[in-house]
NUVO-389758 format. One record per atom (N, C-alpha, C): atom name; z, x, y. Coordinates in Angstrom, 3 decimals. Layout:
<nodes>
   at         c3         c1         c2
   CA          Z          X          Y
...
</nodes>
This chain:
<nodes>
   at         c3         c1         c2
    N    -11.355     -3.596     15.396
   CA    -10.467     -4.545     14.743
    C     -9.072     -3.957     14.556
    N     -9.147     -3.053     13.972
   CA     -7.772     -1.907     14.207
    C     -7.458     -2.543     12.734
    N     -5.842     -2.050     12.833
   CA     -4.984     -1.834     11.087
    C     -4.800     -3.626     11.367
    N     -5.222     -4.005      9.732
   CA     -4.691     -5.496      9.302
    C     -3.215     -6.099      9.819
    N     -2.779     -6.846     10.169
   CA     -1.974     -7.547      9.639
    C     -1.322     -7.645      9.197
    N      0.709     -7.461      9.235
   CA      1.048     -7.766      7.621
    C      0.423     -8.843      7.048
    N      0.687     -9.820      7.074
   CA     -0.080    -11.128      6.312
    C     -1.167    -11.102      6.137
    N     -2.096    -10.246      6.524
   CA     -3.486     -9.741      5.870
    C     -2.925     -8.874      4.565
    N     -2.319     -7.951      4.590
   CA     -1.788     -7.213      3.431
    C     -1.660     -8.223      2.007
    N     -1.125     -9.139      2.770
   CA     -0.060    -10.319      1.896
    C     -1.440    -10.858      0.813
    N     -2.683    -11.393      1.854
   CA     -3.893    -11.575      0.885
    C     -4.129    -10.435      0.080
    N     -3.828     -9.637      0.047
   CA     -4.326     -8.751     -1.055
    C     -4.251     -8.892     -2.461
    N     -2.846    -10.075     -2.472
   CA     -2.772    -10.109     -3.754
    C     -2.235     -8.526     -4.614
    N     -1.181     -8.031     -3.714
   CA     -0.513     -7.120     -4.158
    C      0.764     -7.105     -5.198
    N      0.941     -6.818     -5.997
   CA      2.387     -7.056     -6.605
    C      3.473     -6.538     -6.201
    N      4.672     -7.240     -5.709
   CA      5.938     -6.852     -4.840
    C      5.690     -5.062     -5.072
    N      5.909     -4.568     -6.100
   CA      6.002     -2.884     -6.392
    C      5.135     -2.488     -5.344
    N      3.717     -2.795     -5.729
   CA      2.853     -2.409     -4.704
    C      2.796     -2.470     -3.453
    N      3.019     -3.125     -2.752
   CA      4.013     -3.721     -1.372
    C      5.170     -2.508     -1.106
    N      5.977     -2.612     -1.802
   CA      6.785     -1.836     -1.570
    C      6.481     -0.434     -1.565
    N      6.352      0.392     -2.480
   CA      5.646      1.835     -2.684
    C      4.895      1.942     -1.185
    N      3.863      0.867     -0.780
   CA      2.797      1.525      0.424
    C      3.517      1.100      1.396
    N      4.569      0.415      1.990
   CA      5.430      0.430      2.655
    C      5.930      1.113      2.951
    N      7.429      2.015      2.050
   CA      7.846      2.709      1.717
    C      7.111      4.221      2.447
    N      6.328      4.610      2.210
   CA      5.389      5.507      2.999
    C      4.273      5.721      4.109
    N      4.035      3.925      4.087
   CA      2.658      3.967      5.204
    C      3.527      3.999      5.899
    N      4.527      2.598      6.343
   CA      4.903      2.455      7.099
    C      6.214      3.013      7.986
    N      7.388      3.400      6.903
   CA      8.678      3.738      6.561
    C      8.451      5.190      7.464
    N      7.274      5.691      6.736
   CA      7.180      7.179      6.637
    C      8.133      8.015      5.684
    N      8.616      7.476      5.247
   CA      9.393      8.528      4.082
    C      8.944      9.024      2.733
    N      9.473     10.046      2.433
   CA      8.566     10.683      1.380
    C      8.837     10.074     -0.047
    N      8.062     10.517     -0.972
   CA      8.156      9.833     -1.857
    C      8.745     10.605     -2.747
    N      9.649     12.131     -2.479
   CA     10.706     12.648     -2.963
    C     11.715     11.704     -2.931
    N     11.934     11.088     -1.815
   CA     13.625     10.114     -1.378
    C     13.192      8.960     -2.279
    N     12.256      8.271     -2.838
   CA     11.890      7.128     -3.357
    C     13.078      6.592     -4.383
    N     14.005      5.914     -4.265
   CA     14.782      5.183     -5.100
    C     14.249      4.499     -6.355
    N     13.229      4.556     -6.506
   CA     13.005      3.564     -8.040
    C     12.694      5.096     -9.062
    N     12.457      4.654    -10.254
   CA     12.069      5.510    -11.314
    C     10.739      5.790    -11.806
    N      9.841      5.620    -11.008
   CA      8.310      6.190    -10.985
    C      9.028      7.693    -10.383
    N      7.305      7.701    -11.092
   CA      7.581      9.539    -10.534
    C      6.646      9.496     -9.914
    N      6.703     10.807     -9.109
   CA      5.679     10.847     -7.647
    C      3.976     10.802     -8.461
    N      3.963     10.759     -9.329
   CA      1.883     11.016     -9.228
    C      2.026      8.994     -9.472
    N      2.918      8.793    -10.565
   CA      2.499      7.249    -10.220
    C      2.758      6.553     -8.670
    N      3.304      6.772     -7.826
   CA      3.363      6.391     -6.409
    C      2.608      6.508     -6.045
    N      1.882      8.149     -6.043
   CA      0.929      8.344     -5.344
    C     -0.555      7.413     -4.999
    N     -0.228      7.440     -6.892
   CA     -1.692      6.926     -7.131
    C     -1.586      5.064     -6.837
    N     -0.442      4.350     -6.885
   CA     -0.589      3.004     -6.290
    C     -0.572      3.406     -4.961
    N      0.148      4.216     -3.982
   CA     -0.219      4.031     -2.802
    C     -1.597      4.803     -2.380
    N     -2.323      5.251     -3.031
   CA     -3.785      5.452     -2.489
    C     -4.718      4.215     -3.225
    N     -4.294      3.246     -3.944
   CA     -4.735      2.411     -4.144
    C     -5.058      1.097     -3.282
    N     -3.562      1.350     -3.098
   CA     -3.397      0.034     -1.979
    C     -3.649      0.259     -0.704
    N     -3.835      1.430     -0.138
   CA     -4.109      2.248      0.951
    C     -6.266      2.042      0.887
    N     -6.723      2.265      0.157
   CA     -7.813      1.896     -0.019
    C     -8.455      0.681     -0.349
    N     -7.485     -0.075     -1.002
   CA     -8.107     -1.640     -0.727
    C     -7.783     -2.245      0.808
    N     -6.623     -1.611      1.404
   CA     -6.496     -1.963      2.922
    C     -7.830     -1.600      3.912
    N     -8.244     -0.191      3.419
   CA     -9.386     -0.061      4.250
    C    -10.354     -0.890      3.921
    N    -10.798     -1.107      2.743
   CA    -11.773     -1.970      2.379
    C    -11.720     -3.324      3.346
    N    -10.192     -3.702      2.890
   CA     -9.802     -5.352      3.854
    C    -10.521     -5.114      5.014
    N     -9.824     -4.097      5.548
   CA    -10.298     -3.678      7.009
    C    -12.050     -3.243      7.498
    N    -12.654     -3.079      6.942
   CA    -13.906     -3.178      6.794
    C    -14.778     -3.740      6.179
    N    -13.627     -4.806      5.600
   CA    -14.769     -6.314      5.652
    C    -15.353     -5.765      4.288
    N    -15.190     -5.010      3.537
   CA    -15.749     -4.862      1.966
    C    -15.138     -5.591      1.104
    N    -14.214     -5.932      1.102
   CA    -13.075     -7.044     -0.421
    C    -13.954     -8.304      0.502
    N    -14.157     -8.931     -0.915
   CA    -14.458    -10.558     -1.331
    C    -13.253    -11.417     -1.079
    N    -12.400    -10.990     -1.057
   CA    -11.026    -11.679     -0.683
    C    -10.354    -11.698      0.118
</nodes>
C-alpha cells in the first residue's frame, strides 16, 4: 500500500499544529532545532512521534477511522 496520502493524513483528524510539526520534519526534513514556533524540542518530538504513529496505524489498517 505504501505511505498514505496527504488527504489520508487530513482524516486523521489532526489539529493544524499537529500537521504542521510532522510536516515540518517528516516531510520538510528539517530539524526541529530550526523550528520557528515556541514549543521546545521534547514537546515536538513527542507530537511528531504521535502523529507519526497514528500514520502507521492509518497505514496498517489499525485506526477505526
Amino acid at each position: 500500500m505504501g505511505w498514505p496520502k496527504i488527504n489520508q493524513i487530513d482524516q486523521l483528524s489532526l489539529s493544524e499544529k499537529a500537521k504542521r510539526i510532522f510536516a515540518w520534519k517528516f516531510f520538510a526534513g528539517e530539524s526541529f532545532a530550526d523550528w520557528p514556533g515556541t514549543e521546545n524540542r521534547k514537546e515536538l518530538y513527542e507530537v511528531y512521534k504521535r502523529v507519526f504513529n497514528a500514520v502507521m496505524d492509518k497505514k496498517d489498517g489499525k485506526l477505526l477511522f
